[in-house]
N, CA, C and O of each residue as an XYZ file, in Angstrom:
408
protein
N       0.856     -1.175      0.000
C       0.000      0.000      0.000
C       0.894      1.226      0.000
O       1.976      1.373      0.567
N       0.052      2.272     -0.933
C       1.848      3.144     -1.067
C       0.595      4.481     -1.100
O      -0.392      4.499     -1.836
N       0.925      5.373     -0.237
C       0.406      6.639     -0.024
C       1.093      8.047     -0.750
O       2.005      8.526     -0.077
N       0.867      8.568     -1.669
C       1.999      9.595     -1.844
C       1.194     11.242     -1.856
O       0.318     11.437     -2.699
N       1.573     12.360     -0.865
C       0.909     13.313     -0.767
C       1.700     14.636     -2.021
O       2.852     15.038     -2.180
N       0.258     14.982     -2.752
C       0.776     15.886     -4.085
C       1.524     17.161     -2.796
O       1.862     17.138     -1.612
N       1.486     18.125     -3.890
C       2.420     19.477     -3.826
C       1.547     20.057     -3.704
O       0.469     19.560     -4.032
N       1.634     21.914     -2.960
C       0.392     22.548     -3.536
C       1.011     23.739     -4.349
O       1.805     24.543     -3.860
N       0.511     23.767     -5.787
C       1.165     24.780     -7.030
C       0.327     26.001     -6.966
O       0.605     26.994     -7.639
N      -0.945     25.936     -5.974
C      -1.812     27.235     -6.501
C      -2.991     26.865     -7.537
O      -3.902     27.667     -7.740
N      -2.922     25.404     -8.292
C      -3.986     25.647     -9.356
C      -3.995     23.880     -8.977
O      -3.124     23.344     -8.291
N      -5.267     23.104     -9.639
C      -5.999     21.814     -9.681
C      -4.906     20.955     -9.925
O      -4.013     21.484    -10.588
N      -4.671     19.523     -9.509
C      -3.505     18.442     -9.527
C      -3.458     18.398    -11.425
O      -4.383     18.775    -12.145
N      -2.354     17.930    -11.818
C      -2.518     17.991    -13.098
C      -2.444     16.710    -13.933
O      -3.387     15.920    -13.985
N      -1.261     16.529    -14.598
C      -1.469     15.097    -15.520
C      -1.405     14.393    -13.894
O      -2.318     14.430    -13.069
N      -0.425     13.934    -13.769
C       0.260     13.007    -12.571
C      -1.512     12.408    -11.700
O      -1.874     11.233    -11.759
N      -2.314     13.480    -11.004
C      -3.152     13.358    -10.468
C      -4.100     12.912    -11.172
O      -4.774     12.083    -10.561
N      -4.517     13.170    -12.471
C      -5.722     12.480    -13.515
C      -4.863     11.613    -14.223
O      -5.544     11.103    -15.113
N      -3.845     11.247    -14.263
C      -3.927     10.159    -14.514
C      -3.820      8.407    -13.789
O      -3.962      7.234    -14.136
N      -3.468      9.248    -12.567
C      -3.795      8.161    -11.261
C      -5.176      7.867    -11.411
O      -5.398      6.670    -11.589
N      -6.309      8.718    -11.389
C      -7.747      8.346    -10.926
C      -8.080      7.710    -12.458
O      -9.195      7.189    -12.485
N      -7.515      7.659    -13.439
C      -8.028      6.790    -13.856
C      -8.505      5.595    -13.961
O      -7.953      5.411    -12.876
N      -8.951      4.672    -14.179
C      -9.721      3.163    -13.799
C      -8.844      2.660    -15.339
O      -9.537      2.858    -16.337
N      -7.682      2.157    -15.578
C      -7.144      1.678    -16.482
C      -6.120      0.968    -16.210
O      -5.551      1.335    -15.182
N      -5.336     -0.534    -17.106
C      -4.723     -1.219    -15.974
C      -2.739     -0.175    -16.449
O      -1.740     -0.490    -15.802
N      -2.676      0.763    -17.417
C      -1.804      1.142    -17.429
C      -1.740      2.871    -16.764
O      -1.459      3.958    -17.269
N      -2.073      2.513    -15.673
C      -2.051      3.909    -14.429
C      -1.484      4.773    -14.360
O      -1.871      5.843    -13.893
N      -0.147      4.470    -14.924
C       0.879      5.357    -14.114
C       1.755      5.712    -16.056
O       2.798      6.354    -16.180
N       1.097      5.196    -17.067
C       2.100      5.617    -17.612
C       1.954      7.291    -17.902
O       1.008      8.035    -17.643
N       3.344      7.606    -18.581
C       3.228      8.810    -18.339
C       4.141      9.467    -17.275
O       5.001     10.342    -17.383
N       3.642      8.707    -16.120
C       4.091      9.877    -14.986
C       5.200      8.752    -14.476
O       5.425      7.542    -14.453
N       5.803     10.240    -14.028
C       7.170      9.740    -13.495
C       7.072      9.011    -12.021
O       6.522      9.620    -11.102
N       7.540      7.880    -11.844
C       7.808      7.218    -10.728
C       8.610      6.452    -10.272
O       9.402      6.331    -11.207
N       9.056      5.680     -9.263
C      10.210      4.918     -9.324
C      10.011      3.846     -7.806
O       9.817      4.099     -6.617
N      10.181      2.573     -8.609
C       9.435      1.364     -7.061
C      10.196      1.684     -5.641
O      11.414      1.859     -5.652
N       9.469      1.754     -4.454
C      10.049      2.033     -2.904
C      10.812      0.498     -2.912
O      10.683     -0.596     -3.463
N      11.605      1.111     -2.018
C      12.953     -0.351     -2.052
C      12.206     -1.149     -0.552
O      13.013     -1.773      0.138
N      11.254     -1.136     -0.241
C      10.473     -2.262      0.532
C       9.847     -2.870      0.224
O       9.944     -4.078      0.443
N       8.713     -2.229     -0.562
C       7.548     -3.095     -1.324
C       7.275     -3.452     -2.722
O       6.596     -4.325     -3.264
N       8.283     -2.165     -3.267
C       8.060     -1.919     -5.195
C       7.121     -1.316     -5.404
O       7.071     -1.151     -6.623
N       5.988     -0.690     -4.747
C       5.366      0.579     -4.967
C       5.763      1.437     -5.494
O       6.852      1.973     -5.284
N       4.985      1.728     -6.256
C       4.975      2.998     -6.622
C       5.234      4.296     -5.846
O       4.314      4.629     -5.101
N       6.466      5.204     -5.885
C       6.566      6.542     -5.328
C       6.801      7.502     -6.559
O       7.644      7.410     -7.452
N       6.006      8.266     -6.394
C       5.594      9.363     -7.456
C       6.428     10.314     -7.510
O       6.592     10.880     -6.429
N       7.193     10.815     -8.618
C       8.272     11.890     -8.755
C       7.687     13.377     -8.044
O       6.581     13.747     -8.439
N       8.322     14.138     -7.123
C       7.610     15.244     -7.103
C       6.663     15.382     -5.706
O       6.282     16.493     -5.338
N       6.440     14.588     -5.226
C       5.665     14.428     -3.986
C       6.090     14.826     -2.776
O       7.252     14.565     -2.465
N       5.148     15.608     -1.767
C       5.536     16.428     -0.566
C       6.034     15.151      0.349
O       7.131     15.266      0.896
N       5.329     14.016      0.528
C       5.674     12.745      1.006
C       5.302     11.495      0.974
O       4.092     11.675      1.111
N       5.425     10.365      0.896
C       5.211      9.088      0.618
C       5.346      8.457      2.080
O       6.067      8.784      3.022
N       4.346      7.379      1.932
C       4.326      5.868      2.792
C       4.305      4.824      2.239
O       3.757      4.716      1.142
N       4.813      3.933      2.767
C       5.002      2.682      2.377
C       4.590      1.394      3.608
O       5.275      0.917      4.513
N       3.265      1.129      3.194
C       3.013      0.462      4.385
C       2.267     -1.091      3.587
O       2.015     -1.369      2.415
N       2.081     -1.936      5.053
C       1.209     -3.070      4.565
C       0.132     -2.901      5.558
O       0.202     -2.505      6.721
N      -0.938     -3.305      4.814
C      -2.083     -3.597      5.253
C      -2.085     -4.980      6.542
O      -1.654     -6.122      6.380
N      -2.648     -4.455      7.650
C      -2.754     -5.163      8.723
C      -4.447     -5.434      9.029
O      -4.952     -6.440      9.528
N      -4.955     -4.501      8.672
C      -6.803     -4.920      8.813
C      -7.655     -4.089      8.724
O      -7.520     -2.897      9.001
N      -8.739     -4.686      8.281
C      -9.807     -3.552      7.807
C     -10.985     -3.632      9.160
O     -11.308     -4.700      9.679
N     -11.454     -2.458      9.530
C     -12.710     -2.304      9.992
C     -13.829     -1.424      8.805
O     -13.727     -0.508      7.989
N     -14.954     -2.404      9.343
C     -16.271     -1.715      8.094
C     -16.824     -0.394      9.009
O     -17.301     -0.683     10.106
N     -16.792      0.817      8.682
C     -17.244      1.816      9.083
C     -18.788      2.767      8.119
O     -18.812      3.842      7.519
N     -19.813      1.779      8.374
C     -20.993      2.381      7.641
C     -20.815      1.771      6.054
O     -20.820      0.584      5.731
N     -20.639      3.101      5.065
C     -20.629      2.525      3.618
C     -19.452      2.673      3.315
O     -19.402      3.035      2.139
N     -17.947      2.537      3.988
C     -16.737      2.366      3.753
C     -16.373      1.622      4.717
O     -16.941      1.182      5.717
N     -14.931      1.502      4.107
C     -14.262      0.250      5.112
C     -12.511      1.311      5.764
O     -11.620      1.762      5.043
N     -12.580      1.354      6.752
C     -11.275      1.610      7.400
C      -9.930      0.945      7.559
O      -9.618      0.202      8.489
N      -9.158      1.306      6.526
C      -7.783      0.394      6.533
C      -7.001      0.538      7.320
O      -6.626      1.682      7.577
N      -6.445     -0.614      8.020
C      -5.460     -0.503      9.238
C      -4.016     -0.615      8.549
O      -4.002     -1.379      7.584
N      -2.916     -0.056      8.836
C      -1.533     -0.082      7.574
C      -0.470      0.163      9.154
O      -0.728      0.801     10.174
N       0.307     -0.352      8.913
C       1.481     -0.714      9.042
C       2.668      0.086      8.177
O       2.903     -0.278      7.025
N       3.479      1.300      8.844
C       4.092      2.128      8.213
C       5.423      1.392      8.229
O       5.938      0.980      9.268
N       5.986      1.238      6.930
C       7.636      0.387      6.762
C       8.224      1.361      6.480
O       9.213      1.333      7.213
N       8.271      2.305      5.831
C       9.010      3.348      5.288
C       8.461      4.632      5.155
O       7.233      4.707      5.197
N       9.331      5.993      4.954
C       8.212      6.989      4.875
C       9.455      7.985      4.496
O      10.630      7.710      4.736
N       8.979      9.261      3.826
C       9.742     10.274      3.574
C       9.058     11.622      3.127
O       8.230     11.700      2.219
N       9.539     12.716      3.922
C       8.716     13.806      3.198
C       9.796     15.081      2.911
O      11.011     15.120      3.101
N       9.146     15.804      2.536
C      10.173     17.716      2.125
C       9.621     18.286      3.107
O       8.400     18.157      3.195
N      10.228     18.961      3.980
C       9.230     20.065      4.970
C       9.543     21.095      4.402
O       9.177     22.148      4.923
N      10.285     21.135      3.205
C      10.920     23.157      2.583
C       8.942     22.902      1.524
O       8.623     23.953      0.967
N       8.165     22.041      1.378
C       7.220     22.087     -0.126
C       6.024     22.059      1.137
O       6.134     21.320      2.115
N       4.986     22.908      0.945
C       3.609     23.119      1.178
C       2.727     21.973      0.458
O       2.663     21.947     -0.771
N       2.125     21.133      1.163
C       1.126     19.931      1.067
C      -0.301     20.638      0.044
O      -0.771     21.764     -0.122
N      -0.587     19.310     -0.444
C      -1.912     20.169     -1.111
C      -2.941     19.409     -0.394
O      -2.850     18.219     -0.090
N      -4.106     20.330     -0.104
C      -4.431     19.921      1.006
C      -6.487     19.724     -0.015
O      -6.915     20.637     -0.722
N      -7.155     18.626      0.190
C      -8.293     18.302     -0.275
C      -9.326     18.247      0.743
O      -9.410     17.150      1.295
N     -10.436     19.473      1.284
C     -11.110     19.247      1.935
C     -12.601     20.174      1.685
O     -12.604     21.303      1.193
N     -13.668     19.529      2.075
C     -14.579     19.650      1.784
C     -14.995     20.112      0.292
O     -16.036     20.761      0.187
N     -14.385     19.873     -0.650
C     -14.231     19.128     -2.386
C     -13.439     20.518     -2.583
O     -14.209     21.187     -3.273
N     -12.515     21.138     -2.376
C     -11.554     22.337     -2.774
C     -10.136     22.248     -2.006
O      -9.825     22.491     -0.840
N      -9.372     21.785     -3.172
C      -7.911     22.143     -3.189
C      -7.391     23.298     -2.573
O      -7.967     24.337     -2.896
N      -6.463     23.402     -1.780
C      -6.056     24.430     -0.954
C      -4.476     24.382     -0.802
O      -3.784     23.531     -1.361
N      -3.999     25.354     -0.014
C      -2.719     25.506      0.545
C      -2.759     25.369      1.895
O      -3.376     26.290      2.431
N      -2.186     24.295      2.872
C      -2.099     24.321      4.351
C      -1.124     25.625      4.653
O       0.023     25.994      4.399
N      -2.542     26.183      5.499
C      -1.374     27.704      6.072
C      -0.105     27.949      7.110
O       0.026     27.593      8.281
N       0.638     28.574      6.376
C       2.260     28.496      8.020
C       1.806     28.069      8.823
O       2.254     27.030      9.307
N       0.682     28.706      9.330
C       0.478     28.595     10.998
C       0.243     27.174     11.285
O       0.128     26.951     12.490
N       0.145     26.206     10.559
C      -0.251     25.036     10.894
C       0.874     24.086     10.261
O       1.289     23.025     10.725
N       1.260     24.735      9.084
C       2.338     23.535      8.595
C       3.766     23.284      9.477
O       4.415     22.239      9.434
N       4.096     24.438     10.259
C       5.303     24.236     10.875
C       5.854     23.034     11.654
O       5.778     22.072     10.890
N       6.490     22.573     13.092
C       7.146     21.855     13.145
C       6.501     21.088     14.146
O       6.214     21.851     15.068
N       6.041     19.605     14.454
C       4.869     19.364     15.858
C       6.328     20.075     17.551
O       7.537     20.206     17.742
N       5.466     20.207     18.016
C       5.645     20.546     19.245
C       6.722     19.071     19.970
O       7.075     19.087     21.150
């Protein structure tokens, strides 16, 4: 299971991001990527940060299911601003919150 969080540029995710959501079995061509040296996942060129985990268990929560993951590896940029997806609008996480945990 391979998590990778986009960038935020100011404007909508571009090829890289539509061509992930596509439903096709050649996903990724196109975009630049290169397999994590734990699992062979996919890590996406360009990304604020990646996980690399295995799936340990699901709980059913209503009309989705909650994946339990197991983090093996992980890496992020703290100099690149996250793009942040909430309540259906792309954003920029602000200083005041992106800085360093306590």
């Amino acid at each position: 299971m391979r998590s990778n969080l986009r960038q935020h540029s100011g404007r909508k995710p571009g090829q890289a991001g539509a061509a992930i959501q596509r439903e096709r079995h050649d996903r990724f061509a196109g975009v630049a990527w290169r397999p994590s040296l734990i699992s062979g996942a996919p890590v996406l060129e360009g990304v604020v940060a990646w996980l690399d985990c295995r799936i340990t268990g699901s709980v059913a929560a209503g009309d989705h299911d909650l994946v339990l993951a197991h983090v093996d590896a992980a890496a992020a940029d703290p100099a690149v601003s996250p793009l942040l997806f909430h309540r259906t609008i792309m954003s920029a996480m602000p200083d005041s919150v992106a800085g360093p945990m306590p």
